[in-house]
N, C-alpha and C positions, 0 to 999 in steps of 0.2 A: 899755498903752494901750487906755484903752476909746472904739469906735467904735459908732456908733449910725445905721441905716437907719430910715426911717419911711415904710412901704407901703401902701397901700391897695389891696383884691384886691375884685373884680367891677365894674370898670370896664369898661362897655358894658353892665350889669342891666338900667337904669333910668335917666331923667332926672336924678332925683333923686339916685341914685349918682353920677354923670357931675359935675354943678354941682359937688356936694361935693367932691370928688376936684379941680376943676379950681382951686376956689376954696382949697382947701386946699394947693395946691401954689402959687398968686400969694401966698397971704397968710399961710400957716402956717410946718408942720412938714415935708408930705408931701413924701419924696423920690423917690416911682417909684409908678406904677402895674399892674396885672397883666390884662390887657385878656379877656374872654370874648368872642371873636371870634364867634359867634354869637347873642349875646346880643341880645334884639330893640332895644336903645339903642348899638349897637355901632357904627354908623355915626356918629352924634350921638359918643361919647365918640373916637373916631377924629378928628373934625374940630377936637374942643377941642386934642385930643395935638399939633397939626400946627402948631395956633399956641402952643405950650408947648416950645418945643424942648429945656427944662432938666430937662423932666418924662420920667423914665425909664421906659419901658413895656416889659414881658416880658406873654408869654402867660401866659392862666390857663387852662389843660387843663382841656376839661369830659369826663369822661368817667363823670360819676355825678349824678343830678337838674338837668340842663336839657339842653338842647338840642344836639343833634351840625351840623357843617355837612357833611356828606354823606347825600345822599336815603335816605331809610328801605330803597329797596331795593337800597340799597348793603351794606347796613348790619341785615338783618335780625334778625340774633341779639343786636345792641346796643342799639336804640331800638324803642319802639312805633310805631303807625302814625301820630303826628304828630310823630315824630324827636325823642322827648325820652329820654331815659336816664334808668331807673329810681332810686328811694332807697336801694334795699337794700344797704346795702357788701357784706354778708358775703356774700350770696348772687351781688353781680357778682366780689366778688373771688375766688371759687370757681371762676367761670367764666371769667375771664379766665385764670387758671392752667393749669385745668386741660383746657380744651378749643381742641384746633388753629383750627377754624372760628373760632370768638370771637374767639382770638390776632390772624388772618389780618384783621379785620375792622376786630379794635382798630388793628391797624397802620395800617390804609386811613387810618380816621378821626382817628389823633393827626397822619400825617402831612397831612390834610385842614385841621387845623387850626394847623398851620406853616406850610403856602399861603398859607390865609387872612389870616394875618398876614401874611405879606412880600407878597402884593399889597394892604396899607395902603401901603408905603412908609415906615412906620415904621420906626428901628433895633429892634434884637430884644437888649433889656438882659439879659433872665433868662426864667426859665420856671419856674412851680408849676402844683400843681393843684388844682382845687372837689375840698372837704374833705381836702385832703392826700392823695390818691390816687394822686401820685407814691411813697408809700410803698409799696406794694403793689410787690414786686420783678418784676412782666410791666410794670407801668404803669412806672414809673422804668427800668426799660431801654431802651422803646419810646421815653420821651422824651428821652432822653440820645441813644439813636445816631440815631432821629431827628429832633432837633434841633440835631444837628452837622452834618447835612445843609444846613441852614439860616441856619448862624451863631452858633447855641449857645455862650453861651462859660460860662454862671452859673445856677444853682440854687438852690433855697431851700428848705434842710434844716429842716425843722420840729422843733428839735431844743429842747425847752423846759427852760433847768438846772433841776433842780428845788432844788438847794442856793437859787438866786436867788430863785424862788417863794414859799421858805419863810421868807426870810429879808422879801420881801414881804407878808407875812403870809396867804399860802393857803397852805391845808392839801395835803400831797404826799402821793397813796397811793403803794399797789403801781402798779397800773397808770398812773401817770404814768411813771414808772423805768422800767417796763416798755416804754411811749413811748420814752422818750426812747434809751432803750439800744437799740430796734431799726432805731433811724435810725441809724445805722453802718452801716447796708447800705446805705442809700442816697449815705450818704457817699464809703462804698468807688468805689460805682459811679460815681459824679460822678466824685470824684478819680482813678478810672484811665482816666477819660476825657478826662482835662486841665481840667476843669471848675474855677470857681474858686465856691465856698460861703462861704454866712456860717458864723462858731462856732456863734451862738447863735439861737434862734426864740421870741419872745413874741407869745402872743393865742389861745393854744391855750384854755391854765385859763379864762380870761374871754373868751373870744369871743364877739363881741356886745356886751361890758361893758367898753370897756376908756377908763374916764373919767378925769378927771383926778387924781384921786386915787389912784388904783389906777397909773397909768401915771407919775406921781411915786415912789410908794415907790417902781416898778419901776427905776428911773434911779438911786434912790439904793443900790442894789443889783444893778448891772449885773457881771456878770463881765469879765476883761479877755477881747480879744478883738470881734471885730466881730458885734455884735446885730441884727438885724431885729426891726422892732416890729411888729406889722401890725393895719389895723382895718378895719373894713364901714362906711364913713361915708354918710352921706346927708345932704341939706338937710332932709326931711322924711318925711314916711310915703308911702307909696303900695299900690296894692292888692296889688301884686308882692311887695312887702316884707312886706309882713303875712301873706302865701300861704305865702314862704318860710320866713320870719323873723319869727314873731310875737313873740319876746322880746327879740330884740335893741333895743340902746339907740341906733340908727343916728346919730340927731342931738346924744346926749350925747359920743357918739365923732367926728364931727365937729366937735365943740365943741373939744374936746381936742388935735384936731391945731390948732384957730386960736390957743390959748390962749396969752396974751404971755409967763405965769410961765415955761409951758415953753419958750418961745423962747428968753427970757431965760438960763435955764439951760443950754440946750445951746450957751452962748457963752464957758461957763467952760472955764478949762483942763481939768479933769478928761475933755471929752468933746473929742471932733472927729467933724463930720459927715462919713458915708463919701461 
């Protein structure tokens, strides 16, 4: 049985994100949203979520380029002085490991960011993180035992097959394998936490890019098991998006969750919406 999710992550970026995302869930495909609780449209994509009650919203852990919701001097070894967290993976995932203070700090702040959420009043569907940063085994343990605090019941393992990739016609290195093979540890850790995860993760390879065409073959090459799709949709551009995301196709990928073919399609027996 192949099952198919259809996500949309950085809800509360931007207006434009926010529309997308809301409009994509009355009229499309989208089945859940991942909300950046600090995010300056965060309030705005919170008010859409409340008159959406079908639209399923999980956090989206920021703990790497944008903004923390705990004061800078909570929080000094993580964010600069206008509380934003740095780009560097390699160098915060270094320091998230391997230093206690950091550890102590990140804790403050993911579980800051669980708050956040549950004073929305929103339900709390799942939990990821900006750029996959739950992989990092400090960040994904912090966010597992502290979002079981909170109601945690789901996860989203960015686990991309690459057999399905290639059979979608992208080319699979080493280091996709590599990906994907190290997200078992993330799995582990979900699953001994009673967590319930999807098999599969698409939007890695094309993130940013993931149009109709490209998200067609991907369907027609789904593995069995329950898939996540996920995309960065917008209505349009904004200065935000071009800061962050100069390549990205935000409104081709928008286009693709409204698109009728694919509607149409995931009406066939082959799929069922999770």
């Amino acid at each position: 049985m192949k099952r198919v999710i259809f996500s949309a992550d950085d809800f509360g970026l931007t207006p434009a994100v926010n529309e997308a995302i809301e409009r994509a869930h009355r009229e499309g495909i989208l089945d859940q949203a991942s909300l950046m609780v600090a995010g300056a449209a965060a309030q705005d994509a919170v008010r859409r979520a409340r008159a959406m009650p079908s639209l399923r919203v999980g956090l989206h852990l920021v703990v790497i380029e944008g903004p923390a919701v705990s004061p800078p001097a909570d929080i000094p070894d993580l964010v600069n002085a206008g509380g934003q967290f740095a780009s560097d993976q390699a160098r915060l995932g270094f320091r998230y490991f391997f230093r206690p203070s950091v550890r102590r700090q990140l804790a403050h702040e993911i579980r800051a960011q669980f708050a956040a959420f549950a004073a929305t009043g929103l339900k709390l569907d799942h939990a990821n993180a900006h750029k996959h940063m739950h992989l990092h085994p400090t960040v994904g343990r912090m966010m597992i035992e502290i979002g079981r605090e909170f109601g945690l019941r789901s996860v989203r393992i960015p686990a991309e097959a690459p057999t399905a990739l290639a059979l979608a016609g992208t080319r699979v290195g080493i280091g996709d394998r590599a990906l994907h093979a190290w997200t078992r540890v993330l799995r582990h850790q979900a699953r001994t936490a009673g967590m319930t995860t999807n098999d599969h993760c698409f939007g890695l390879a094309w993130s940013g890019h993931m149009t109709r065409e490209r998200v067609g073959r991907l369907l027609d090459h789904l593995p069995d098991g329950v898939s996540e799709i996920y995309f960065h949709p917008a209505t349009r551009r904004d200065p935000v998006l071009d800061r962050l995301m100069p390549e990205y196709e935000h409104e081709a990928e928008f286009a693709t969750l409204l698109d009728r073919g694919l509607r149409d399609l995931l009406l066939l027996d082959q799929f069922r919406a999770a």
